[in-house]
C-alpha positions as a Markdown table, in Angstrom:
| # | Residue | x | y | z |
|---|---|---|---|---|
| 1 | Unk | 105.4 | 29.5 | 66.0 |
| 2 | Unk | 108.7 | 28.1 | 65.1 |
| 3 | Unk | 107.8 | 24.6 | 66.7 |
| 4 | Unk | 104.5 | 24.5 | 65.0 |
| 5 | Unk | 106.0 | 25.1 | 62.0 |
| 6 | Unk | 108.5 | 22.2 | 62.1 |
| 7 | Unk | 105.9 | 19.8 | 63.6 |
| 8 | Unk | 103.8 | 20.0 | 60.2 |
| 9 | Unk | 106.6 | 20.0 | 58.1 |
| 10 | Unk | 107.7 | 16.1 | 60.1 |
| 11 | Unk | 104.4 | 15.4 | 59.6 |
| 12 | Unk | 103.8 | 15.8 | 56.0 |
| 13 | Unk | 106.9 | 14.1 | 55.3 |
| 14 | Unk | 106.3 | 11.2 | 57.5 |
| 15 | Unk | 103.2 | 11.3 | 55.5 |
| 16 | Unk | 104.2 | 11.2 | 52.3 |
| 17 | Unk | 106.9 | 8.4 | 53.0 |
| 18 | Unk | 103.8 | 6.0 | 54.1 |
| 19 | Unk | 102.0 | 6.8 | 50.9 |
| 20 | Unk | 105.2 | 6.0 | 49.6 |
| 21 | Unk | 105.8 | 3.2 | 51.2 |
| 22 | Unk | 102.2 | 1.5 | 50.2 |
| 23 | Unk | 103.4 | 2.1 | 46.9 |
| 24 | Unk | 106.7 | 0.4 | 46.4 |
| 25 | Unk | 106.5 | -3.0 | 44.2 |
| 26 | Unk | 107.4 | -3.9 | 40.6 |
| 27 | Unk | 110.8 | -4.7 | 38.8 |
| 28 | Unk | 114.2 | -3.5 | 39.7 |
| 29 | Unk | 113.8 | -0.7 | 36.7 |
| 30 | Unk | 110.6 | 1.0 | 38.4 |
| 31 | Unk | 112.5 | 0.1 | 42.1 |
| 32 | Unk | 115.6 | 2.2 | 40.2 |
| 33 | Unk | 112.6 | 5.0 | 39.4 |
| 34 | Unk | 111.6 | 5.1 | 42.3 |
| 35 | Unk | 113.8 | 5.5 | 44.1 |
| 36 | Unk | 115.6 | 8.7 | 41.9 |
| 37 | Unk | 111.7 | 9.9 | 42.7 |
| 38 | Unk | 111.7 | 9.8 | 46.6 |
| 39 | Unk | 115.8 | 11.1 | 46.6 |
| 40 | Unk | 114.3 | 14.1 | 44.6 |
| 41 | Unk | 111.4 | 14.4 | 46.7 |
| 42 | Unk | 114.0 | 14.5 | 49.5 |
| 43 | Unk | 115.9 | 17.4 | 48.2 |
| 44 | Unk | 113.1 | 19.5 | 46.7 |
| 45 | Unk | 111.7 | 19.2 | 51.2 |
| 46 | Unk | 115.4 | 20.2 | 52.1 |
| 47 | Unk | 115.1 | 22.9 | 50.0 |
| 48 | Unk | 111.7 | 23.9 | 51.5 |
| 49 | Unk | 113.3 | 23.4 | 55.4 |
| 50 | Unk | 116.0 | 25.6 | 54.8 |
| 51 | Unk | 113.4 | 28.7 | 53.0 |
| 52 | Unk | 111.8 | 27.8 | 56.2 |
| 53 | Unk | 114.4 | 28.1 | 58.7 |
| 54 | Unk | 115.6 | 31.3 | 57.7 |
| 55 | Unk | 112.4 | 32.7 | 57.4 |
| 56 | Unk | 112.1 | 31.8 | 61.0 |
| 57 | Unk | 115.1 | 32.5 | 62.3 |
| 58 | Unk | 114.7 | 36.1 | 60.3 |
| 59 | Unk | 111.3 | 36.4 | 62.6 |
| 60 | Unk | 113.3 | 35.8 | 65.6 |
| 61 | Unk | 115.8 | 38.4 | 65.1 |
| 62 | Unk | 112.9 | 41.1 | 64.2 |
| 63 | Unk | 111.3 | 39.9 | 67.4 |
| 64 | Unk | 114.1 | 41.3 | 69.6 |
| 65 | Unk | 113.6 | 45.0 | 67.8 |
| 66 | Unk | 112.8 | 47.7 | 70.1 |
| 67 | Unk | 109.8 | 49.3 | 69.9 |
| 68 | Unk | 110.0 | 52.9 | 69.4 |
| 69 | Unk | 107.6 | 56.5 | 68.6 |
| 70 | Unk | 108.9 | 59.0 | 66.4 |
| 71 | Unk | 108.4 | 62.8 | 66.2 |
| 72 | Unk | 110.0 | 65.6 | 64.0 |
| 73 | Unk | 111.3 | 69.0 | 65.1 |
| 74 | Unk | 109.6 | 71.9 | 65.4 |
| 75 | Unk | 110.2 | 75.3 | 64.0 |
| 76 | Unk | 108.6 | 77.9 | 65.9 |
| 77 | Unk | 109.2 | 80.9 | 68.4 |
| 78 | Unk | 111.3 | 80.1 | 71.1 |
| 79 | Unk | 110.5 | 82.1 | 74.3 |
| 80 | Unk | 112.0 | 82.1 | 77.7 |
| 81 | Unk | 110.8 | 83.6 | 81.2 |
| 82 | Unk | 111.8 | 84.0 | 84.1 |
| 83 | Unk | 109.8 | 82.8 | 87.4 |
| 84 | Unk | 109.0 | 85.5 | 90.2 |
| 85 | Unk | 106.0 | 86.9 | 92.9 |
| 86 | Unk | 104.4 | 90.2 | 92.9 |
| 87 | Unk | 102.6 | 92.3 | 95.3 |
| 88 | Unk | 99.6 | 94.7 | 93.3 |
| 89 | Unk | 100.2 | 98.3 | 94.9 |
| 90 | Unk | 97.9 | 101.2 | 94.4 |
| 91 | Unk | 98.6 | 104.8 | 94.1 |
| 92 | Unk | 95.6 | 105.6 | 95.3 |
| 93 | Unk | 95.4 | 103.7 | 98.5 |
| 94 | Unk | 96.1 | 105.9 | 101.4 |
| 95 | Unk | 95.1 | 106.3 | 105.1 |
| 96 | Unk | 93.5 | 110.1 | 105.6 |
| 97 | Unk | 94.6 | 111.8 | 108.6 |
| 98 | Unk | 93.4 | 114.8 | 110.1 |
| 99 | Unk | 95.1 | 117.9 | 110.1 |
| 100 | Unk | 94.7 | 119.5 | 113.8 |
| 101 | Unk | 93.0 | 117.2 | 116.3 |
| 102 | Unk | 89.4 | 117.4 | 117.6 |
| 103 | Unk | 86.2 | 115.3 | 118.9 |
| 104 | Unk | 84.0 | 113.7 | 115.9 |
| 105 | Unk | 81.3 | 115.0 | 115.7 |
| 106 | Unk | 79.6 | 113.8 | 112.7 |
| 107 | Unk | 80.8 | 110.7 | 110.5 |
| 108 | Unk | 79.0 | 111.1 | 107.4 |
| 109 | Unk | 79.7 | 107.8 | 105.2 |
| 110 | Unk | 80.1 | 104.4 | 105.4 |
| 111 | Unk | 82.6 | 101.6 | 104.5 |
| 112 | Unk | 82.3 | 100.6 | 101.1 |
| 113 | Unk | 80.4 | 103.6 | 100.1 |
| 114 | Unk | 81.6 | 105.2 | 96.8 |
| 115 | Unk | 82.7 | 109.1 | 97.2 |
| 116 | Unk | 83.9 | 111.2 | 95.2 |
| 117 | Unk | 86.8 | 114.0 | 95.5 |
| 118 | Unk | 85.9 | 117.1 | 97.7 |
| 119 | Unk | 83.3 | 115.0 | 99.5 |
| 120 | Unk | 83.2 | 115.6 | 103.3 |
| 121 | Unk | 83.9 | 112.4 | 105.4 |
| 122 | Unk | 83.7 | 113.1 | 109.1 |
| 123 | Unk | 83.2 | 116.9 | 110.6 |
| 124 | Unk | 85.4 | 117.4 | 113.8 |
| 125 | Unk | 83.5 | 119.5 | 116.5 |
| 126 | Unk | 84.5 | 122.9 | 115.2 |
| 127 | Unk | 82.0 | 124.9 | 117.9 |
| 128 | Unk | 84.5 | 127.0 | 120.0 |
| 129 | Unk | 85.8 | 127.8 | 116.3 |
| 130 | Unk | 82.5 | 129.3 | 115.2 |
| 131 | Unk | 82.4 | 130.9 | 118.3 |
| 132 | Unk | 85.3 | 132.6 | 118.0 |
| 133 | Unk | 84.6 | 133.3 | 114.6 |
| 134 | Unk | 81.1 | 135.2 | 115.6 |
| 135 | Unk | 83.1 | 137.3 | 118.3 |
| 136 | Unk | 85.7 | 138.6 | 115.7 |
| 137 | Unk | 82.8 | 139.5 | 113.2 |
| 138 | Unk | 81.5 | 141.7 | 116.0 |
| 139 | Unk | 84.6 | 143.1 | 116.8 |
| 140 | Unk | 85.6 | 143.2 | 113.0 |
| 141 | Unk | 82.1 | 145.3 | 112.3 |
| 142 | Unk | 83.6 | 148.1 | 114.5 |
| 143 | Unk | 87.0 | 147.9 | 113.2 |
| 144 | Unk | 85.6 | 148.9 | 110.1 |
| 145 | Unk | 83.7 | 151.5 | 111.3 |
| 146 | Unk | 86.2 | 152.8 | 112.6 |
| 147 | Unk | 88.7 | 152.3 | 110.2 |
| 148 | Unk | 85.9 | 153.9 | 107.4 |
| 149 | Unk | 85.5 | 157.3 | 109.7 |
| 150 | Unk | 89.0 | 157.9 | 110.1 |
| 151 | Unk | 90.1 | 157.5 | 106.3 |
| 152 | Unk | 87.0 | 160.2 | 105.9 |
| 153 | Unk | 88.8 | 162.6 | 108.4 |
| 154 | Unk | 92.3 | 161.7 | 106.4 |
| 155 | Unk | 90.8 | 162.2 | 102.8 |
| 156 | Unk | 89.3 | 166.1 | 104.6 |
| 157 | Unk | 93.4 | 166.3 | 105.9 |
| 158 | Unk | 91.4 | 166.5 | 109.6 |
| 159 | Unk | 93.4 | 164.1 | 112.2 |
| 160 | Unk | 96.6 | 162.7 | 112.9 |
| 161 | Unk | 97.9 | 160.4 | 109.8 |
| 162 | Unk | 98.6 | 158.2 | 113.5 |
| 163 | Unk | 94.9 | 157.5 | 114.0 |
| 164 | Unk | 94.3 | 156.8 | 110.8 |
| 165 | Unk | 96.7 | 154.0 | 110.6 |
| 166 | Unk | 96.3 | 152.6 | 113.8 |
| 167 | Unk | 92.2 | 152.1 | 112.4 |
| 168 | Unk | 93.4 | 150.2 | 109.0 |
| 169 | Unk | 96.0 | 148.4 | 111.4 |
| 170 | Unk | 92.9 | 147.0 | 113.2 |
| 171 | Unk | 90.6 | 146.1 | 110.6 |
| 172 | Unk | 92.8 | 144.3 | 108.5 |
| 173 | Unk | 94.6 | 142.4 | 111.3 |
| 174 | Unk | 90.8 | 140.9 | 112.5 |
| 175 | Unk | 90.4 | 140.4 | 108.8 |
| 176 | Unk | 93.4 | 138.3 | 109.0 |
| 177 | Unk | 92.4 | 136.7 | 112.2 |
| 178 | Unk | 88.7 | 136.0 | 110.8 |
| 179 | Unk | 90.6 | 134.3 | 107.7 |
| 180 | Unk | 92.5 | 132.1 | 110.1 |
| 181 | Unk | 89.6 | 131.2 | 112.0 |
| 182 | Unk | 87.6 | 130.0 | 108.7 |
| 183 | Unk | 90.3 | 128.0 | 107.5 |
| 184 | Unk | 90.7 | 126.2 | 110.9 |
| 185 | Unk | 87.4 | 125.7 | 110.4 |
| 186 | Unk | 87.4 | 124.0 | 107.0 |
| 187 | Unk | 90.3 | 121.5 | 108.4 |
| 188 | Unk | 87.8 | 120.7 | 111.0 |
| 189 | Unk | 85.9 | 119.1 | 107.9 |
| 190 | Unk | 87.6 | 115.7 | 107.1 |
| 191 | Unk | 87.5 | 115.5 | 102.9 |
| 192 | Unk | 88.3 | 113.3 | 100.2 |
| 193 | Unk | 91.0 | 113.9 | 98.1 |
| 194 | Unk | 90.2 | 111.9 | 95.6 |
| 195 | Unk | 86.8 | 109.5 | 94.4 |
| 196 | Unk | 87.2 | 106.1 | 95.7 |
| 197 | Unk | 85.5 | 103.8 | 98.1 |
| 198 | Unk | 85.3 | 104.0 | 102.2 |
| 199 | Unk | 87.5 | 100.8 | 102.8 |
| 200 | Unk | 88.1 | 101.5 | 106.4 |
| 201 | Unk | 86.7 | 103.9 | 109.1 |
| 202 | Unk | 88.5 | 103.8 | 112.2 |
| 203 | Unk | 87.3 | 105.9 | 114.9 |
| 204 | Unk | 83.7 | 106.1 | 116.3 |
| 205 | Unk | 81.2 | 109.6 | 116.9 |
| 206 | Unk | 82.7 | 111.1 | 120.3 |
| 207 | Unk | 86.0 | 110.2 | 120.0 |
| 208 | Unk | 89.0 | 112.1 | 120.1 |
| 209 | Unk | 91.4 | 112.3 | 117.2 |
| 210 | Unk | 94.4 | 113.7 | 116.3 |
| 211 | Unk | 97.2 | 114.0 | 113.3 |
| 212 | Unk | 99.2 | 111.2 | 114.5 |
| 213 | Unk | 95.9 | 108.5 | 114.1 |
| 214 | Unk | 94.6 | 107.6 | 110.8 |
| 215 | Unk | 90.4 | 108.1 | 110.7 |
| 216 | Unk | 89.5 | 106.6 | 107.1 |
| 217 | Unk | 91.2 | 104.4 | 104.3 |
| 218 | Unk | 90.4 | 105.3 | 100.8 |
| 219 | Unk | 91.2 | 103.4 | 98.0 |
| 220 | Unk | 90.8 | 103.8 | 94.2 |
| 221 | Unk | 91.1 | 100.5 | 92.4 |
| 222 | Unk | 91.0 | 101.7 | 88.6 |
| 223 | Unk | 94.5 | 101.8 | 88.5 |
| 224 | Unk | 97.0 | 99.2 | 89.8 |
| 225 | Unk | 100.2 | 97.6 | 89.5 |
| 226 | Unk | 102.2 | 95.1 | 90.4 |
| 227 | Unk | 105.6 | 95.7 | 92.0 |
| 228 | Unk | 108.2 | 92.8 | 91.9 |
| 229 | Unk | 111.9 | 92.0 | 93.3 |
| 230 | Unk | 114.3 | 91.0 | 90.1 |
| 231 | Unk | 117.7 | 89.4 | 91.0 |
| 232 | Unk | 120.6 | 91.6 | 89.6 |
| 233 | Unk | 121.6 | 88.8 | 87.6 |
| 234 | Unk | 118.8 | 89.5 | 85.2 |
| 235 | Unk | 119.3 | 93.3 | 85.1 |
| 236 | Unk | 120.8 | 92.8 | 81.3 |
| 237 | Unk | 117.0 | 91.3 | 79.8 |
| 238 | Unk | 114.6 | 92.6 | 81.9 |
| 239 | Unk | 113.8 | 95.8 | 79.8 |
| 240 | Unk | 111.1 | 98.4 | 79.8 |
| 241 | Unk | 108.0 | 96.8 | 77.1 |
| 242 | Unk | 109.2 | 92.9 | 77.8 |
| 243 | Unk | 106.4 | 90.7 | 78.1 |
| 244 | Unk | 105.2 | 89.6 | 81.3 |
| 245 | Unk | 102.6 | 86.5 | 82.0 |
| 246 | Unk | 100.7 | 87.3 | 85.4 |
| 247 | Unk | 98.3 | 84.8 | 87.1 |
| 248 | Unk | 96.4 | 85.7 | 90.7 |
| 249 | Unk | 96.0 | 82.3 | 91.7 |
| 250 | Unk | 93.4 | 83.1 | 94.8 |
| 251 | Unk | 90.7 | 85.0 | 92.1 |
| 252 | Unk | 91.5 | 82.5 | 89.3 |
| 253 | Unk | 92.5 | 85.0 | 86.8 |
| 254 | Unk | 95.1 | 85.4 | 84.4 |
| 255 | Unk | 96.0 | 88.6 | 82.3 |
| 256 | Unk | 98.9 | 89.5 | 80.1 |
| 257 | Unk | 100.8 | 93.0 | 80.3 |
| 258 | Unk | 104.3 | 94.0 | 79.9 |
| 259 | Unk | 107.2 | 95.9 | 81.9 |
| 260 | Unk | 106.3 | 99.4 | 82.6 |
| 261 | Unk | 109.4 | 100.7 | 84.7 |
| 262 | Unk | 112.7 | 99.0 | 85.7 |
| 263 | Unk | 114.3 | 100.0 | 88.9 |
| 264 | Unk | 117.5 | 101.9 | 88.7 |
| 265 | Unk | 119.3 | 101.2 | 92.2 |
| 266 | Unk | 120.0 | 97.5 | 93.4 |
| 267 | Unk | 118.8 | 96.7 | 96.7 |
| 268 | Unk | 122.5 | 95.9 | 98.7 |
| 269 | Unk | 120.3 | 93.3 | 101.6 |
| 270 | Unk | 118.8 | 91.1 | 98.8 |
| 271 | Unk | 120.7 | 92.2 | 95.7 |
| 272 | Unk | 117.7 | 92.6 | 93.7 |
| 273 | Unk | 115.7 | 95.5 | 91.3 |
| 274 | Unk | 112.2 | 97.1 | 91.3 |
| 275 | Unk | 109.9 | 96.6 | 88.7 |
| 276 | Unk | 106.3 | 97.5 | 88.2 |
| 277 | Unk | 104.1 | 96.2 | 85.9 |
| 278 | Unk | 100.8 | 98.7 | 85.1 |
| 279 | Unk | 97.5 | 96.3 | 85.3 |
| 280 | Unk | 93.9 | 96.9 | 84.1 |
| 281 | Unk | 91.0 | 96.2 | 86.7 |
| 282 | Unk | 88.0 | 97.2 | 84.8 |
| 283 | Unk | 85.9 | 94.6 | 87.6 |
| 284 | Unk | 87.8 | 96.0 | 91.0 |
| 285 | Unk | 88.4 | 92.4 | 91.5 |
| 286 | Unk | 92.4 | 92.7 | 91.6 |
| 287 | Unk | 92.9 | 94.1 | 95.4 |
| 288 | Unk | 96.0 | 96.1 | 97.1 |
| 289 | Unk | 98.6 | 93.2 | 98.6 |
| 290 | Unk | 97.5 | 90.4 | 96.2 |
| 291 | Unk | 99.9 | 88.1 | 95.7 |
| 292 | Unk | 100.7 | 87.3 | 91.7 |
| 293 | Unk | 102.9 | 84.4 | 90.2 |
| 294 | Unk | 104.5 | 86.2 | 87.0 |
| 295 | Unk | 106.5 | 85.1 | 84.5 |
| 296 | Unk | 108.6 | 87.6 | 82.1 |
| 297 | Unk | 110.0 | 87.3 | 78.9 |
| 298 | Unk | 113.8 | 87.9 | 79.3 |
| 299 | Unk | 114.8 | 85.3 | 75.6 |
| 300 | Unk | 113.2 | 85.0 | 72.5 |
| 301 | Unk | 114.2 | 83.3 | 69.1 |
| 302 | Unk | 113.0 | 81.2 | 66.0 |
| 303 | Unk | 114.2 | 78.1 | 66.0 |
| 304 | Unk | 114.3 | 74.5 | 66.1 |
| 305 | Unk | 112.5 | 73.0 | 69.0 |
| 306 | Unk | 112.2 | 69.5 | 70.7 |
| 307 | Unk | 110.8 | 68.2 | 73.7 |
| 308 | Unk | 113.4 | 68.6 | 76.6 |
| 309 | Unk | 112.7 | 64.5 | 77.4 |
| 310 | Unk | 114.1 | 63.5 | 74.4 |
| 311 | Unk | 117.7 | 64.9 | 75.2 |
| 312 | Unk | 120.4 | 62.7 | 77.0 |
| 313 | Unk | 123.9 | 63.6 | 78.1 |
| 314 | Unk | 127.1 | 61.3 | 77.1 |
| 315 | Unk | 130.1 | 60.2 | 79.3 |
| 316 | Unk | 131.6 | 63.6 | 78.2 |
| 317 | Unk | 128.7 | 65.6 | 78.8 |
| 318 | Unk | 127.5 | 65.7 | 74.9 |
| 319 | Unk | 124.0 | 66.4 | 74.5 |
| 320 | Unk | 122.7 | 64.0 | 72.1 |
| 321 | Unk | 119.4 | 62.8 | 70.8 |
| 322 | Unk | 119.1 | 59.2 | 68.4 |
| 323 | Unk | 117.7 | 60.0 | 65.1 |
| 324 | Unk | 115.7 | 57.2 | 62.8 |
| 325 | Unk | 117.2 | 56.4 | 59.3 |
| 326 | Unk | 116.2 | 53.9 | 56.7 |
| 327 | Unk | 118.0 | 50.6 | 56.9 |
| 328 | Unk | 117.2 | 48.3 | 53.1 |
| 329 | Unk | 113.7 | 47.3 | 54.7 |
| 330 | Unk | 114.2 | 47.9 | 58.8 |
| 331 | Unk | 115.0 | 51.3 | 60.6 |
| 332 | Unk | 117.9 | 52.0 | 62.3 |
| 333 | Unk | 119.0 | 54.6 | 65.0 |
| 334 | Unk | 121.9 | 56.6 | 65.1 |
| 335 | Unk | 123.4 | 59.1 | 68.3 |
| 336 | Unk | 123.3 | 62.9 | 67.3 |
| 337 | Unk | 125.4 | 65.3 | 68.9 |
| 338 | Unk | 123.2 | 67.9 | 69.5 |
| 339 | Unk | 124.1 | 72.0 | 71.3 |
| 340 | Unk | 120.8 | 73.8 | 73.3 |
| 341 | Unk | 120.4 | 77.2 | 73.8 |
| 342 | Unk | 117.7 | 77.7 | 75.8 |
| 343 | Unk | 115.3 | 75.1 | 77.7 |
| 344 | Unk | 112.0 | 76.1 | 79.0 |
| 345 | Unk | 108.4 | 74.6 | 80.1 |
| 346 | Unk | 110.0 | 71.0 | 78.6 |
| 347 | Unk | 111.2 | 72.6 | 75.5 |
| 348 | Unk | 114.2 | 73.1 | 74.2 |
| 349 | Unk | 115.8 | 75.4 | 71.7 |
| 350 | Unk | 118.8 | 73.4 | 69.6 |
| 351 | Unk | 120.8 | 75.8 | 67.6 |
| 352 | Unk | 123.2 | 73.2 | 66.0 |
| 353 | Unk | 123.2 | 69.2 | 65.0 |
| 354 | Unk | 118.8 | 68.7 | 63.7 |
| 355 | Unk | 117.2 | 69.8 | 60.8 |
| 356 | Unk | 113.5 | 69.9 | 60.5 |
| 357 | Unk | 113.5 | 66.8 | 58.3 |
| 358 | Unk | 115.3 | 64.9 | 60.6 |
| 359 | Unk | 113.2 | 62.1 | 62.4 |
| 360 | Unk | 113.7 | 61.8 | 66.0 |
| 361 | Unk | 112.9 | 58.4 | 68.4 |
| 362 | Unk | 110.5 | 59.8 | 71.0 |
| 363 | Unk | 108.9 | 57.0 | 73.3 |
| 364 | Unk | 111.8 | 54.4 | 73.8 |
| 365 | Unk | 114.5 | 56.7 | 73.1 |
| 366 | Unk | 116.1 | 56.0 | 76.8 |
| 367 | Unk | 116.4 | 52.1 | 76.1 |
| 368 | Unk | 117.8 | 52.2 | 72.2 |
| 369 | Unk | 121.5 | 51.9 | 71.7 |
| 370 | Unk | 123.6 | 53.8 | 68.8 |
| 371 | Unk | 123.5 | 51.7 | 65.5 |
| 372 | Unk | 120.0 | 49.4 | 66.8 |
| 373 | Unk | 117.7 | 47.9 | 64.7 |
| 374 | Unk | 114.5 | 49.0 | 65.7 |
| 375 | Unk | 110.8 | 48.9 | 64.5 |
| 376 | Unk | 108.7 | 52.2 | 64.6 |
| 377 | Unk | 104.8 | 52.2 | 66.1 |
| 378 | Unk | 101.9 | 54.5 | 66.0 |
């Protein structure tokens, strides 16, 4: 540009000295006129070359400015969280075990089959039971026979007071013994204790079982939790009510909740704290041992923010940042000392050194030097 400029500016003069030229004749007064003409000419086009010069080399210095962005600050919430994995637990998930052993006789559900509490699962053969039971009713039936006839003779003051106990002796202890016998019974009759669904049955018809083996799993899903391992160091912020961020990354679902107990003993092998988190799973989708990524809220604050990219450290560890200030016509930068509280998902929290008017050099902030001329893009 600067060439192109020069070449017409040769041109025209070279021009105008051959129009000139063709034009020189007459007396030594007009030669004198001339002559002051063309010297005239001559300074008016120095004149012009210099304007023209510095014009251009005004362009060439502009030409080497950076080319920057700019953003302002922010004032907003400031919020900071803390990274960690859960496992969901549930209350209600438990493995039912019989309470004296016995053959299955009869498994009366299925898995994934909805019961409800009270509900009979699998019936144990309880046959030598009733057996036994019908033998003491027969044996009971004279008991109280005899039992009845005695207390007659007692009431008349006829027999020994002997008899008469020995009789109520015998009738109650059958009673007693038929009492047993119907509650063995009843624990031959596997039942929920609780509504839920038939995740698990274990054992097939025919087979023996006892109260060492598990027979069914029963789960409830309407209420779980999350239980997660703190690290002591955050035992000050993590507080009962905080916020927590939960995403199940295998069901592709994301909920918020907050803290709803904090464990009061530190595990000494890992030096960590309990905490469980209370979850709603209307659907059932959110399953015992699912893994959770959650994030809780252990900071928050209103405050200034910027992008954590725009801060650089100095030779003495100074955070800094280069702010934009009017310069006559041009924009210039200048390095800010800058102090950050907090930093978090890219942000960061600066409680001294930028005010919200301040204007900050975003893209091109890592190749601008302190006191730079620069020139600001969209």
């Amino acid at each position: 540009m600067k060439k192109s400029i020069i070449y017409i500016f040769i041109f025209l003069v070279i021009f105008s000295c051959k129009k000139e030229e063709d034009q020189i004749s007459g007396s030594l007064e007009e030669l004198q006129g001339q002559k002051t003409s063309v010297i005239n000419q001559i300074d008016s086009l120095n004149n012009v070359l210099k304007n023209i010069e510095m014009l251009i080399s005004k362009d060439d210095i502009k030409s080497n400015y950076q080319f920057v962005t700019i953003i302002n600050p922010e004032k907003d919430d400031f919020k900071h969280y803390i990274e960690i994995q859960g496992v969901v637990k549930a209350d209600k998930n438990i493995e039912i075990r019989p309470e004296i052993g016995g053959t299955i006789k009869n498994i009366h559900v299925k898995e994934g089959q909805k019961v409800g509490r009270g509900q009979v699962l699998i019936h144990l053969d309880d046959s030598s039971i009733q057996d036994n039971i019908a033998e003491l009713n027969t044996q009971l039936n004279l008991a109280k026979t005899t039992f009845e006839r005695q207390q007659r003779l007692w009431d008349q003051k006829i027999g020994s007071e002997m008899q008469y106990l020995q009789a109520k002796t015998q009738f109650e202890s059958l009673k007693n013994n038929k009492t047993a016998l119907i509650n063995q019974a009843a624990k031959m009759k596997i039942k929920a204790p609780f509504s839920g669904i038939i995740d698990e049955i274990f054992p097939k018809n025919g087979e023996l079982v006892s109260p060492q083996l598990a027979v069914v799993r029963l789960v409830n899903l309407d209420k779980v939790y999350l239980e997660a391992d703190v690290t002591e160091t955050y035992l000050p912020y993590i507080k009962k009510g905080n916020e927590a961020l939960i995403n199940f990354p295998s069901i592709h679902t994301k909920m918020k909740s907050e803290i709803a107990q904090v464990g009061n003993v530190i595990n000494p092998n890992n030096r960590s704290f309990k905490t469980k988190i209370n979850l709603e799973n209307k659907n059932n989708l959110i399953k015992p041992n699912l893994l959770a990524d959650i994030k809780i809220k252990d900071f928050a604050e209103n405050g200034i923010i910027i992008p954590t990219s725009l801060i650089q450290k100095d030779k003495d560890d100074n955070s800094f940042v280069f702010l934009v200030h009017n310069n006559n016509a041009d924009f210039k930068v200048s390095k800010k000392i800058i102090t950050v509280s907090k930093e978090y998902d890219q942000k960061s929290l600066i409680t001294e050194g930028l005010k919200i008017s301040d204007t900050i050099v975003n893209k091109g902030s890592r190749i601008v030097k302190d006191g730079e001329l620069i020139k600001i893009i969209n």
